[in-house]
C-alpha positions as MATLAB code, in Angstrom:
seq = 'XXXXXXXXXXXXXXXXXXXXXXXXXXXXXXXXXXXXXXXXXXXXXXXXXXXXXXXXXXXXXXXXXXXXXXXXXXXXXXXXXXXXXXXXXXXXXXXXXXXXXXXXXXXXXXXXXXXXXX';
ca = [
      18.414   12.008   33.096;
      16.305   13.412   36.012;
      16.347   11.594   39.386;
      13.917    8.991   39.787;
      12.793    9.000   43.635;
      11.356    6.301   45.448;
       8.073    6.227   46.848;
       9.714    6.377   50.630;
      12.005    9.430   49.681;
       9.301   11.717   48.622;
       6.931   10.638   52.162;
      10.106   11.983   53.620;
      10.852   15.096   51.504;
       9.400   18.173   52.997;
       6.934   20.322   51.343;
       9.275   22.689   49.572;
      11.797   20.768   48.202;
       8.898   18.373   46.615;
       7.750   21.911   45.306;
      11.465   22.175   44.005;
      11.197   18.903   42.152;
       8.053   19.264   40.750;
       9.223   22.917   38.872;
      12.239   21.058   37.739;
      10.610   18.284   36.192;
       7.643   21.507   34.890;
      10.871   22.591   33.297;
      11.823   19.810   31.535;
       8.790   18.725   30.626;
       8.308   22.174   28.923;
      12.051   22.305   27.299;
      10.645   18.352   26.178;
       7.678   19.568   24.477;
       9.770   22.531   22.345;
      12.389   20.111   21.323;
       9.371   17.345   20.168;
       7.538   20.125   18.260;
      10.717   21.861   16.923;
      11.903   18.109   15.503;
       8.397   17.723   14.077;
       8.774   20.619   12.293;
      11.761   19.841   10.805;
      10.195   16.337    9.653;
       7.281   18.072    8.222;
       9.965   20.221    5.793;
      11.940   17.630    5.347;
       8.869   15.116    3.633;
       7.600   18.488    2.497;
      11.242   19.268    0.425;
      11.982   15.405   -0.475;
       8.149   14.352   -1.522;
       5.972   17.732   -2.023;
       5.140   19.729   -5.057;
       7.939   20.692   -7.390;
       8.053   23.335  -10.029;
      10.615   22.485  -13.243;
      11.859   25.396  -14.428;
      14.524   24.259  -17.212;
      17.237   27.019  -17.490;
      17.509   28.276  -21.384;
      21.324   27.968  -22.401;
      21.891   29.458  -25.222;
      22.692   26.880  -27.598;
      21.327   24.194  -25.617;
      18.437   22.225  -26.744;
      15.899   21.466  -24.343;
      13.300   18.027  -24.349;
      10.923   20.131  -22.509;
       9.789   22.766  -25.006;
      11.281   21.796  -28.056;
       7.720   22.414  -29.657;
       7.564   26.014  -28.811;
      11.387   26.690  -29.546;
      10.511   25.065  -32.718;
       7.272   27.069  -34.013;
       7.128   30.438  -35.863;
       5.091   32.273  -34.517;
       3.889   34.902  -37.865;
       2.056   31.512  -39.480;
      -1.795   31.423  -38.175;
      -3.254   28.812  -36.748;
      -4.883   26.330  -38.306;
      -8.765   26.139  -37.900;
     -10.238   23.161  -36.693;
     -11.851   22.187  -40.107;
      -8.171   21.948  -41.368;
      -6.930   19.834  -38.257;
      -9.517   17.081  -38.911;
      -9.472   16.585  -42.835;
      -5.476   16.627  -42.314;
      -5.785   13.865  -39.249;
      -8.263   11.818  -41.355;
      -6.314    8.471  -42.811;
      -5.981    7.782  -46.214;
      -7.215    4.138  -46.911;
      -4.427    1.928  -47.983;
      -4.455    0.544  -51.054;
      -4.659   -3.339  -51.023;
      -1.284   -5.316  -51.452;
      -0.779   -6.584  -55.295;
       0.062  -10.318  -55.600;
       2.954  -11.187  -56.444;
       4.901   -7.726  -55.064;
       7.957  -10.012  -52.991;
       9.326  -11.965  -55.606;
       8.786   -8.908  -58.108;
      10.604   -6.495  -55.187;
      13.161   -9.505  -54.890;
      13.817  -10.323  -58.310;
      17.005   -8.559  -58.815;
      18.721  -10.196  -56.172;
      20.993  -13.189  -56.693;
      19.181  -16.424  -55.357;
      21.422  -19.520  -53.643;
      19.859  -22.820  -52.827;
      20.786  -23.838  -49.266;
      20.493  -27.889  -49.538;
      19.319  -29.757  -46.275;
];
């Protein structure tokens, strides 16, 4: 810590050792400002490592499967694509054919009953 002088010392301080203070304190005022912008700095890498932009490169191991492009680990390559035309007729739903009456007990009858009394 620097030397805090009253306002009585400095009336009696001559000229050039007030001129000696005041480059001292110019000094540390200037090592002050380095250190603050150097720290700020390493705060701005720091939130720029822990919270910026991150690339996911997952490292192929050979016999290793991988969640990340199972798809395109997956696909041969030689078949074509499929046109559009043949996406959308093959993504179009089937309608469902109603439920029969009657389909639990016949789907249940070969199972042995037993009454449960109450």
């Amino acid at each position: 810590m620097c030397k805090k002088f009253t306002p009585d010392e400095l009336n009696k301080m001559d000229h050039k050792i007030k001129n000696d203070v005041i480059y001292q304190m110019q000094d540390r005022l200037d090592r002050l400002e380095q250190n603050y912008e150097t720290l700020m700095e390493q705060v701005r890498l720091a939130n720029q490592q822990r919270f910026g932009r991150q690339t996911e490169k997952p490292d192929d191991i050979a016999g290793q499967l991988s969640f990340f492009n199972e798809a395109e680990a997956n696909c041969d390559e030689k078949v074509p694509e499929p046109t559009v035309e043949e996406v959308i007729d093959s993504a179009r739903k089937v309608p469902k054919k109603p439920k029969k009456k009657g389909q639990r007990e016949e789907n249940l009858k070969d199972f042995p009953q037993e009454e449960i009394p109450q």
